[in-house]
C-alpha positions as CSV (number, residue, x, y, z in Angstrom):
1,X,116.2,98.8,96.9
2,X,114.6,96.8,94.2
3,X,111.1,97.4,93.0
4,X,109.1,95.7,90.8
5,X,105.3,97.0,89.8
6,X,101.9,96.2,88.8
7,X,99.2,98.2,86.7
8,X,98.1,101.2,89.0
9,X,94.2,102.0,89.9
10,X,93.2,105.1,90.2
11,X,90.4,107.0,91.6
12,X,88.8,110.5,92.8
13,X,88.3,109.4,96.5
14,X,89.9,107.5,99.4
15,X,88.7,106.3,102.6
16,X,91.4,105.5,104.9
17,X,91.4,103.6,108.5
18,X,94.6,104.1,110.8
19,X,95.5,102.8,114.0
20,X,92.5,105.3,115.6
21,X,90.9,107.4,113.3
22,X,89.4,107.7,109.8
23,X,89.1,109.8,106.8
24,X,88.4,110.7,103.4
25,X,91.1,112.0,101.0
26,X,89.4,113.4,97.7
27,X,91.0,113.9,94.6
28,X,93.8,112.4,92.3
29,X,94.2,109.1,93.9
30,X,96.8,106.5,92.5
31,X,97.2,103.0,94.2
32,X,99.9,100.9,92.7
33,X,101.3,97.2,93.6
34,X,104.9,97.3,94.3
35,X,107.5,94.5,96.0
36,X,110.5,96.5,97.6
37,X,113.0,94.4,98.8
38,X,110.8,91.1,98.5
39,X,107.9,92.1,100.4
40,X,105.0,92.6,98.3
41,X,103.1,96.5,99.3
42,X,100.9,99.1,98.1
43,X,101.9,102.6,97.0
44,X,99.2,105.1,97.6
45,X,99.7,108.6,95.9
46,X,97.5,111.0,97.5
47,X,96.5,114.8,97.3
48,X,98.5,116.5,100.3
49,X,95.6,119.1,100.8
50,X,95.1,118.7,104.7
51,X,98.0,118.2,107.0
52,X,95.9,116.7,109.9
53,X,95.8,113.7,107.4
54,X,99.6,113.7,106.6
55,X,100.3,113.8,110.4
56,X,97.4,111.3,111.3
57,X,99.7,108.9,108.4
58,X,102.6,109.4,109.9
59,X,102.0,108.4,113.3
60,X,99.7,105.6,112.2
61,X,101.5,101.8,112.1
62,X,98.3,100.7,110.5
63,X,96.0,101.5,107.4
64,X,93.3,100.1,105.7
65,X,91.7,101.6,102.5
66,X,88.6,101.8,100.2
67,X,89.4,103.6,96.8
68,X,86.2,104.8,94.2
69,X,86.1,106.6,91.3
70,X,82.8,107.9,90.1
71,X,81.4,106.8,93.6
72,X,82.1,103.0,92.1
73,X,84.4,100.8,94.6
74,X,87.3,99.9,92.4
75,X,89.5,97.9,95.4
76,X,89.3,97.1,99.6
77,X,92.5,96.2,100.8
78,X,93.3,94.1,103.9
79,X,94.7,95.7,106.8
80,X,98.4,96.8,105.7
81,X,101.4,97.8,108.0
82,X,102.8,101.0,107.3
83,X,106.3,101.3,106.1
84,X,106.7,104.7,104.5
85,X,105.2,108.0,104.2
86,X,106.3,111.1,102.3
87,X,105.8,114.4,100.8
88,X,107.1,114.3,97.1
89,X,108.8,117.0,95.4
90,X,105.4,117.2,93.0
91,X,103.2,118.3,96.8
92,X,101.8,114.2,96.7
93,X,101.5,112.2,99.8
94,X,102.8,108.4,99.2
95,X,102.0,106.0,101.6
96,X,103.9,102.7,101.2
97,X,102.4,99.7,103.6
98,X,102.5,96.3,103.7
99,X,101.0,93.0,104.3
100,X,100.4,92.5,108.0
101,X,102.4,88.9,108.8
């Protein structure tokens, strides 16, 4: 798979929208641009602290997300089409997702 990237944003809180639910991840909170295999996506690295969040994620087809830091709104994506979630070896959640088309 090639990957190609853009500057990450990070912030201490998350507020995510799936398919039928919402919540708010807090903590360490990197969102990254990334195009795997031509499609352009976002990367979300997320604190794994609650795994009613990490199975809400993985069931979900659909997120949308509002990221802060210091209760500032730093980005507001679109609604993106989940492709990918996974615990990494470091206890992160990543969420890859996609531009609905």
């Amino acid at each position: 798979m090639t990957m190609t990237k853009s500057r990450p944003i990070t912030g201490d809180h998350v507020d995510l929208i799936l398919d039928a639910s919402w919540f708010t991840v807090t903590g360490s909170i990197t969102v990254g641009g990334v195009t795997a295999e031509g499609v352009d996506c976002a990367k979300l690295i997320l604190p794994d602290t609650d795994p009613q969040h990490r199975r809400a994620l993985k069931a979900t087809t659909s997120v949308q997300y509002w990221l802060y830091r210091d209760s500032i709104l730093m980005y507001h994506s679109p609604l993106l089409q989940v492709t990918r979630v996974h615990r990494t070896d470091s206890g992160n959640l990543t969420v890859t997702a996609a531009r609905h088309r």
